[in-house]
C-alpha positions, 0 to 999 in steps of 0.5 A, a space after each residue: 550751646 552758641 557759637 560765635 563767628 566774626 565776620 570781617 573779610 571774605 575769608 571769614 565768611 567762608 570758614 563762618 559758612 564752613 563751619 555752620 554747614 559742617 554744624 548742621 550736617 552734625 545736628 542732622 539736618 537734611 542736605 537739601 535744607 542744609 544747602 538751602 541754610 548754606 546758600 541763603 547764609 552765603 547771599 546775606 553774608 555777601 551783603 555784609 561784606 559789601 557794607 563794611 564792618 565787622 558782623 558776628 554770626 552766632 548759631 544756637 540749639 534749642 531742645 532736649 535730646 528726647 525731642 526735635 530741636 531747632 538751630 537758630 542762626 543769626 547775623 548780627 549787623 556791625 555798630 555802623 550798620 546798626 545805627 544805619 538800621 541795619 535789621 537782625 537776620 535770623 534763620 531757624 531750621 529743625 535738627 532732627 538729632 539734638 546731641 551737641 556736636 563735637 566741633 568747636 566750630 573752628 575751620 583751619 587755614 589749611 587748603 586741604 581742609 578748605 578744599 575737602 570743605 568745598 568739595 562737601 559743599 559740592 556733593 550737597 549741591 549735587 544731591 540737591 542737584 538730583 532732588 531737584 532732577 527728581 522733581 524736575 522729572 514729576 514735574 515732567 511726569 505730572 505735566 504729561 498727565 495734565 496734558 493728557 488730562 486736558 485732551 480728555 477734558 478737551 474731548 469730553 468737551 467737544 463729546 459734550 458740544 456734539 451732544 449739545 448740538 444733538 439735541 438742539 438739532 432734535 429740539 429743532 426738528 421737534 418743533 418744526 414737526 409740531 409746527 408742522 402738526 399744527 398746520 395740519 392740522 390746522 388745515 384740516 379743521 379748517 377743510 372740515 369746518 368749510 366742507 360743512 360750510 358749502 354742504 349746508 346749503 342746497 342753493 348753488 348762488 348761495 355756495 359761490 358767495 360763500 366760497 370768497 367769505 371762507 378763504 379771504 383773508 387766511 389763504 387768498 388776498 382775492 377769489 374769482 369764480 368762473 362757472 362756465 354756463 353761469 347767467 352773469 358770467 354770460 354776460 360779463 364782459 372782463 376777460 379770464 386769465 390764460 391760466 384760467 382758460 387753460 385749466 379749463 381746456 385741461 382740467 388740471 390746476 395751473 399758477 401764473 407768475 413770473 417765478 416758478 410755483 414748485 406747488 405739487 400737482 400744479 402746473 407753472 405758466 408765464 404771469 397773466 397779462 391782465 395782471 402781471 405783478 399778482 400769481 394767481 392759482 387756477 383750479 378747476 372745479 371738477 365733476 364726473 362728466 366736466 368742469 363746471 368752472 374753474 377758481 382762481 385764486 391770488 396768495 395772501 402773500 408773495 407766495 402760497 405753502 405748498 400744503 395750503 395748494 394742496 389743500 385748496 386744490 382739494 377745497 374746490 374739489 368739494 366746492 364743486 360737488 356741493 354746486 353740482 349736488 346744488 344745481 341737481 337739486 334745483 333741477 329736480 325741485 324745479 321739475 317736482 314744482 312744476 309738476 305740482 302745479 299741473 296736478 293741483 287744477 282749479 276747483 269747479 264752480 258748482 251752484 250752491 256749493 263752495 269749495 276752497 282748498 289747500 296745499 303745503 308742501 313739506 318743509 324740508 326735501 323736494 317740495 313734492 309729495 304724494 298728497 292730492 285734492 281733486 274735484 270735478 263734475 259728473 255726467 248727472 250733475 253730481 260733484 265728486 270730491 277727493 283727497 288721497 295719500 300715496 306714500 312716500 315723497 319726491 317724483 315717484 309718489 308725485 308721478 303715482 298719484 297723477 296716475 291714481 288722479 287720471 284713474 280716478 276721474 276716467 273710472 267716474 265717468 261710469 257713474 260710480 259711486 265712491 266706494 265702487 270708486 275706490 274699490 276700482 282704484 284698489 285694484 288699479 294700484 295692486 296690479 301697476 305698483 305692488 310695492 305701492 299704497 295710498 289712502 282716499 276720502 271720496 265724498 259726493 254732492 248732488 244739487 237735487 238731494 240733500 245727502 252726502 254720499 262718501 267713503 274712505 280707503 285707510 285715510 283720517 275720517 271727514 269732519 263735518 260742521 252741521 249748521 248749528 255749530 256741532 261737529 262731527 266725526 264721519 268715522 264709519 268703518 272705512 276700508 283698507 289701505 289702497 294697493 295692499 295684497 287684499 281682496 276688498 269690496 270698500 263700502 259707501 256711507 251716507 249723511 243728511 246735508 242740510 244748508 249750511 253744512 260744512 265738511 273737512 276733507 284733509 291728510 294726516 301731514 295737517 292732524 298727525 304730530 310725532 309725540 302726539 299721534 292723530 287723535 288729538 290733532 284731529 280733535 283740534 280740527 273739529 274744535 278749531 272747525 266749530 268755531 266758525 259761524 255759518 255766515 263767516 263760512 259763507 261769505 268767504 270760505 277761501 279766508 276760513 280756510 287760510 283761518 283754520 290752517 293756521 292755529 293747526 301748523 303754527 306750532 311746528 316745521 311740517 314733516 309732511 305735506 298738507 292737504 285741506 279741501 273744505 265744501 260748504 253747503 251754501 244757505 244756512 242761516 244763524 250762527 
């Protein structure tokens, strides 16, 4: 049903706002939303007084008593308020019991009544007053939880800047120790790659030159080097650095600047007065008995990375055991020289006879070997030629074979011929060198008669050019090796010499290649001997000799040594 109210004075809103809350606590509506209804009634109907008028506030129930209804209430303005566009207040609140109440909507003027209605009022205020202690308190509640929600999130937060500050303490360190591979491992390529570098040559100029090219500009801006019996530096008038003469005087490596190094193994000094402004690093270069010098060095920038000292230090560490190495080697190559030239002696002038011979050292090693030619006269005028073989290389083959040649030539004197010759000379090697052998070809020429009388000692047959171009192969059995555990008695052989005649006596170094052995190689000696005419050989044999060498070595780096002796019998005639 509608209910009606007019609404003039302020006692009129009272009983109005009276009468709607006993009507909504009768419809069920709950005490808070009936508060809510009462109080925004209260506030509007205030506004109305204020505006004058005569306002009518009505209330109306939809709904059937099976389902929920809804309590409209609505104020509606006076005719002034009306035209002044005064809009239409409504309110709509849901009731949850729809049975029409018994109230006519009435309230008396009694002050009983008047006072029992506030005092409801007051209790609805109050359950709203402890509804809203209720929220007051989940608030409370839900805000303690929220704070401590916002300490844990505050917490998993900083856990989270902890870890984030882990691990890009752990990236950093991952990759400060990759850098610091890399150095090394750059620095150790680079002491391998120069190791090899200084090792490769056997010639100490040659390593001290090298030494500025690998470090410049990489790890020093400048390299001196002060070898102490150096020619150059003998006479060089610029002073060394103090450093420098102090690691000398000590042995130990020293850094000159005006701030201190902290380079391991190193000791600081005061700048060097030739040069104030450069630090210069001063390292010895070190051998078994002495320094051989010392390497100064001045950093490519301010200042050097104490690994890269280490391994400069370590450098010329190897820098000197390669000059010194060097510097033995040339010793020996120079002893192994000049002892080659005091045993190779000049050839004899023989009438009717030309001589012209050879020697080439291996390519590779001392230069010196066991090699040998020898000729030299008799006391019956008869010339003995020789070319023998000692095994093995450097200054104790070099050393055998001059005893074997002084050996020979004493056991000559007796007239011998050269199979008694080598006979001896087996024997003689047996009893000075057991662990020693050699091979020999002895051939002898008489100016009164027209035979070649020679022998051979487990040495590459002689090659003999008649004078009409045919050459052949003296390869009569020969006897064994000189100085092997045997008994042997070593045969003489013979051959007609006609003017004109050439014989080849030579070393396996000139005929024997790897892949190939000795036969070939000797071949091309008899064919390359062939070619030759008579009159070519006897009007220079020097020049034949240098012609026949040359198509036979050509072809490759000698792994032995070489020895070539040629005799030509002078007065042929024809080709």
């Amino acid at each position: 049903m509608m209910r009606t109210w007019q609404i003039t004075t302020v006692t009129d809103a009272a009983r109005a706002r009276i009468a709607l809350a006993r009507l909504a606590a009768a419809y069920g509506v709950p005490t808070v939303e009936r508060t809510r209804l009462a109080a925004a009634l209260s506030a509007h109907l205030r506004q109305c007084l204020t505006k004058g008028g005569t306002w009518r506030l009505t209330t109306h129930l939809a709904g059937s008593p099976a389902e929920e209804g809804l309590l409209h209430v609505a104020v509606t303005p006076s005719p002034e308020a009306c035209a002044a566009g005064e809009p239409l207040w409504e309110v709509t609140v849901p009731c949850p019991e729809t049975a029409e109440a018994a109230e006519d909507g009435t309230v008396a003027d009694d002050p009983a009544a008047l006072s029992e209605a506030l005092l409801g009022a007051d209790e609805d205020t109050a359950v709203v007053l402890d509804k809203l202690t209720e929220q007051e308190d989940l608030v409370a509640f839900h805000r303690e939880e929220l704070h401590q929600t916002n300490q844990g999130v505050l917490a998993l937060h900083a856990e989270l800047d902890a870890a984030g500050r882990a691990q890009r303490e752990a990236f950093a360190a991952e990759r400060s120790a990759r850098n610091e591979a890399e150095s090394a491992r750059r620095r150790l390529t680079f002491l391998a790659d120069a190791s090899a570098v200084l090792t490769a040559s056997l010639n100490h100029e040659e390593i001290v030159r090298r030494l500025p090219d690998l470090l410049v500009p990489e790890y020093a801006s400048s390299v001196d080097v002060w070898l102490f019996d150096h020619e150059e530096d003998k006479h060089r008038s610029a002073p060394h650095p103090a450093a420098a003469v102090v690691a000398a005087r000590t042995g130990r490596p020293q850094y000159a600047a005006d701030h201190p190094g902290n380079l391991p193994g190193v000791e600081d000094q005061p700048p060097s007065a030739l040069d104030p402004g450069r630090p210069l690093l001063c390292v010895p270069l070190p051998t078994r008995r002495a320094p051989l010098g010392v390497l100064t060095l001045s950093p490519p920038g301010g200042r050097w990375d104490p690994d890269d000292a280490v391994m400069l230090i370590e450098l010329t560490r190897r820098a000197s055991i390669a000059i010194d190495n060097a510097r033995r080697f040339e010793h020996n190559r120079d002893i192994a020289e000049t002892l080659q030239r005091a045993l190779l002696t000049d050839l004899p002038a023989t009438p009717g006879l030309s001589l012209a011979a050879r020697y080439l050292p291996a390519t590779h090693g001392l230069n010196i070997g066991g090699d040998w030619y020898d000729a030299f006269p008799q006391r019956d005028g008869g010339l003995i030629t020789v070319i023998g073989d000692v095994t093995g290389h450097g200054l104790h083959a070099a050393v055998m074979m001059s005893q074997l040649r002084t050996a020979l030539r004493a056991y000559a004197v007796d007239g011998d011929s050269p199979g008694r010759l080598l006979t001896r000379l087996h024997r003689f090697l047996h009893h000075l060198q057991p662990d020693l052998y050699a091979t020999a070809v002895i051939a002898r020429f008489h100016p009164d008669e027209p035979t070649l009388t020679w022998a051979a000692a487990g040495h590459p047959p002689p090659v003999l050019r008649l004078p009409d171009g045919t050459v052949r192969t003296l390869d009569a059995k020969p006897g064994a090796m000189l100085g092997i555990p045997l008994t042997q008695e070593i045969a003489d052989h013979t051959e007609q010499l006609a003017p004109g005649s050439t014989l080849a006596l030579y070393t396996d170094g000139l005929v024997e290649r790897r892949a190939q052995g000795i036969d070939p190689g000797i071949e091309r000696l008899a064919s390359a001997l062939g070619g030759f005419r008579s009159a070519e050989l006897d009007a220079d044999l020097e020049g034949s000799a240098d012609r026949l060498l040359h198509p036979l070595l050509s072809d490759s780096e000698r792994d032995d040594d070489v020895c070539l002796l040629l005799c030509h019998v002078q007065g042929g005639v024809g080709s």
